[in-house]
Every structure is written in C-alpha cells, then in structure tokens.
N, C-alpha and C positions, 0 to 999 in steps of 0.2 A: 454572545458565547459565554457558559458558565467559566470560569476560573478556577484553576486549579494550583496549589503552591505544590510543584518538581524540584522544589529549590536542593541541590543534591543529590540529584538523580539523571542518569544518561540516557538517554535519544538515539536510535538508532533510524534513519529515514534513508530508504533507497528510492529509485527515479525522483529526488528531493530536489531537482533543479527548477521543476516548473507546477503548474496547476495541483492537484490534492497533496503532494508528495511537499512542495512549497510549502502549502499553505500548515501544513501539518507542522514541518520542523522552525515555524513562525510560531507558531502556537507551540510548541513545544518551548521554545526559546521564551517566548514572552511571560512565561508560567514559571522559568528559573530553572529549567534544567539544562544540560551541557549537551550536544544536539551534533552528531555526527552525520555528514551529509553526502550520502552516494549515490552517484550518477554516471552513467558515461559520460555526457558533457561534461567535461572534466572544466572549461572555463566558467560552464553558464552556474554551476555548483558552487566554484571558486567566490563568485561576485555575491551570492546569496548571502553565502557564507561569514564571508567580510560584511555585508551589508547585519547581518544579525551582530556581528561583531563590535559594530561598530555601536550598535546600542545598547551594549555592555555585555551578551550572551559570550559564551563559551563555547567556540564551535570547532569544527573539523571538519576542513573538504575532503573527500574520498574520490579518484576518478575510479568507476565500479563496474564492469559490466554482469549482469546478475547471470546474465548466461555462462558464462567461465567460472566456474568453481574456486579456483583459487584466486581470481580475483575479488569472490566474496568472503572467501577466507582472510584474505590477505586485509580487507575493510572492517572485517569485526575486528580480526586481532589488534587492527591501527587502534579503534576507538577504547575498547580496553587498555591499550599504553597508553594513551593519549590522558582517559579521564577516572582509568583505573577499576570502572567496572560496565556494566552493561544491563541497567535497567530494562527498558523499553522499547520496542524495534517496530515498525510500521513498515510492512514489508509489500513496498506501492509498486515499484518496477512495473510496467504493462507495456505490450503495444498491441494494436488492433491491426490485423492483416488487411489487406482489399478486401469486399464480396466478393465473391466468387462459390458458383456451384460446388457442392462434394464430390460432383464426378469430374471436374474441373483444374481444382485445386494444386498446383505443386505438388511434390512432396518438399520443393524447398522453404514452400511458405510457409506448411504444416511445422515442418521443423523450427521456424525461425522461430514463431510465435510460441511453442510448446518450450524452447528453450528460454524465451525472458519469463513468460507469463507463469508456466507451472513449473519446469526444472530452475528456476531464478526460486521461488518462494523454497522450493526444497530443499537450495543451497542456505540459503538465506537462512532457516529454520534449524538447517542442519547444525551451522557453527556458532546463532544463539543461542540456542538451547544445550550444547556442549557447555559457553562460559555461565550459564543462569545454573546449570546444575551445581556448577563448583561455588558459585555462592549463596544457593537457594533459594532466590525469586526469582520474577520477575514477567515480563508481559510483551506476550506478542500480540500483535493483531494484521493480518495478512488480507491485501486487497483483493475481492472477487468482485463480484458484478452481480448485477441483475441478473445477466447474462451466465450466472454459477445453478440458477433458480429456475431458469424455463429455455427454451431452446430458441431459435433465431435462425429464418430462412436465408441462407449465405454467406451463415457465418459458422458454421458447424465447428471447423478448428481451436476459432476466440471462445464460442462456449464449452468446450471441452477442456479446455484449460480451465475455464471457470467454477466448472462443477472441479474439475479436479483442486483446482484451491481449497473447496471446502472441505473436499475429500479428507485432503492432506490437516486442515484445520483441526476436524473433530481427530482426527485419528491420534496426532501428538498430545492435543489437548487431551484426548484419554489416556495416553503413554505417562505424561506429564503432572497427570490431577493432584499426586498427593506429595508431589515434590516442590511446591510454591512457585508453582508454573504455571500462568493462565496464557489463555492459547484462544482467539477469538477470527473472524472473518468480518468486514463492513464490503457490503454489495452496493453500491453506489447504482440510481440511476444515472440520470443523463445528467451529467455536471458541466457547468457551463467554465470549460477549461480551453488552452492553447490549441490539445488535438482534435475534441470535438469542434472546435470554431473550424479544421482548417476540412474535418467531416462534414460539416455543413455547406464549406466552401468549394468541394470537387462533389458535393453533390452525393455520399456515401450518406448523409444522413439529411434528413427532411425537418428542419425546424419547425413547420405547423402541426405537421401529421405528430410529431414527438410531443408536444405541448396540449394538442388534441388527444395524447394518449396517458397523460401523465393527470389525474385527478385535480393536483395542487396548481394549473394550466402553467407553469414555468420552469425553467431548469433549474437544477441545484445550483449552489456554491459550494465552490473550494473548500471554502471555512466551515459550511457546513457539513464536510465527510471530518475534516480536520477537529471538528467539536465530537464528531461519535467515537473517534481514536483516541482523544482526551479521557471521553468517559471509561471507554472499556479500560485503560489504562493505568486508571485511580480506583482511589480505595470503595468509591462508589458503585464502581461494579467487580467487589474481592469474592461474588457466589459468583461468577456468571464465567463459566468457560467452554469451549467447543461451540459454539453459535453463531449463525450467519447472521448477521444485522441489515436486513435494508434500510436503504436512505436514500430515499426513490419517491420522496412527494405520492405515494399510496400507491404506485404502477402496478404492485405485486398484490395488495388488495382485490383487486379486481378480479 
C-alpha cells in the first residue's frame, strides 16, 4: 500500500468494526490521523479501537446505527468534540439482503437494506458535509458496489441502493465543488471479507463461478478497497470529485 502522512487530520469510518470499513480506519490510523470509529457493534468497534490505540493512534469508538438519523448525528458531532474537526469520512455501513425474486421480496427487507445502505450514506453525508462547510474542506468518499454499476438477478433492492449511492455521490459532489469539498464513491468487487466468507458459506454466493467471472481470477482485499479511500482522500487526488471508482480486479471491464 502507498503511504500517506494524515498526521493531524480526522477519520471518520462507519461499519468500522470489521472487513473494508476495519481495514480502512487501520490505515487511516497507521498514516497518523485520529480515526473515529462507527458501528452498531458497539463491542466489536470498542476492541478495534483500543487495539489502534494501543499502537499509539488516536481513536474514538462510536456505537452508530447509520439507519437512525440521530444516531449519525449524534457520531459526527462526538468526533468533532473529541478531535475538534472532521476531515475525512468513509462512509462503509452496508448490508446485503437474502436473494430473493422482485415479485417476492418483503417490503420489510426492501426497507431494511434501503435504510443502512442508501438513507445511512444520506445521513452520513448530511451531517459531514454541515461540519466540512464550517471549516471548508474536506473528503468524503461513500461505499457503492459493482453492484451501483450494472444490475444483479435477485438482488434488485442491494442494487438499487447502489446506484443510489452514486446518485447521491455525484449529486453533493456537484452541490459541494467549489466549497473545498471533495465527494467520491469506491465500488468494490467481490472482497474477500467476514460477510462475503459467511455468502459463500449458506451458499448465496459461488466462489468458482465469482473468480471465473472476475479477470484478475481472485477476490479483493480489505486493504485493497482501504488503499483506494487513501488515495481519493489525499492530496493525490485534490482534481478528482463526483466519481465511482471500481476496484473489482477488471469485472466491469468486460
């Protein structure tokens, strides 16, 4: 992974308890910035936390559901007291519903996912972008998917949320452009994380067929969506805003 010196600058990481969201406020930490960490796990956050701590970073546990509004409110506002401002926010939160047909579907599953996945990033965006205006930077970069980029038989609801993240991406990132507010989206293929091992393990996803469909033949790393949030982040990419990034080993190529 390139390096980047954060040294003095704030982190914001939601679903930061495990797999991209982890790995990200790792690297954020290891780079020298002060890394605020939200999660509804509110223990498995806690132990990260401390664990970066303890290797001298400057952290903050947040227990956060991205779905409840004022619970994300309530997590920016912590990190601005805590570290006084609000750099940088990686706004990871997701969860992937069952398959299931569209004639099929809940509406309660529709709602659940629509609530972490696209109304969590809205929340999320809504109350960074309030404290980045009062100090005039700063860098979002909001998790979509492959899955934002082309559609998916049985999954209609998770990609609809996906497109909607980008939706929501470019649109601030134009609301945003000339107030020192960059505003990006990383679309992750298939990352070899906690919830796709437990997709592969009830049989929701096909590890041969996925790696037969993927160019680079192997899943992503962590650290590798965790290095594209780096870059969009830093000064290395100060042109580059409103854009979906894959990081999908070439899947969208194709």
């Amino acid at each position: 992974m390139l390096t980047y010196d954060f040294t003095g600058k704030v982190a914001f990481v939601t679903g930061a308890s495990s797999g991209m969201g982890a790995a990200a406020a790792r690297a954020f930490a290891q780079t020298g910035a002060a890394v605020a960490l939200a999660d509804i796990n509110r223990d498995a956050v806690q132990q990260l936390a401390d664990e970066l701590a303890a290797d001298g970073a400057r952290t903050l546990a947040v227990r956060c559901d991205v779905g409840a509004e004022q619970d994300v409110a309530d997590a920016v506002a912590a990190t601005v007291d805590a570290f006084g401002a609000l750099d940088m926010a990686f706004n990871n939160a997701g969860i992937m519903p069952p398959t299931s047909s569209a004639v099929d579907e809940p509406v309660e599953a529709f709602d659940a996912v629509v609530a972490v996945n696209l109304r969590g990033v809205w929340a999320s965006m809504k109350y960074e972008v309030a404290h980045m205006r009062k100090q005039g930077s700063g860098v979002i970069v909001n998790s979509s998917s492959i899955g934002g980029l082309g559609g998916g038989a049985g999954r209609a609801s998770y990609h609809a949320t996906k497109h909607g993240v980008i939706g929501q991406t470019k649109s601030v990132a134009l609301e945003c452009a000339r107030e020192g507010i960059r505003v990006n989206a990383v679309c992750p293929g298939t990352i070899d994380t906690p919830m796709v091992e437990r997709m592969f393990a009830d049989g929701a996803l096909e590890h041969d067929a996925i790696l037969a469909g993927t160019p680079m033949g192997r899943l992503g790393k962590a650290e590798e969506i965790a290095a594209a949030v780096l870059w969009l982040c830093s000064d290395a990419a100060s042109y580059v805003t409103g854009v979906a990034f894959p990081v999908d080993g070439g899947v969208t190529a194709q």
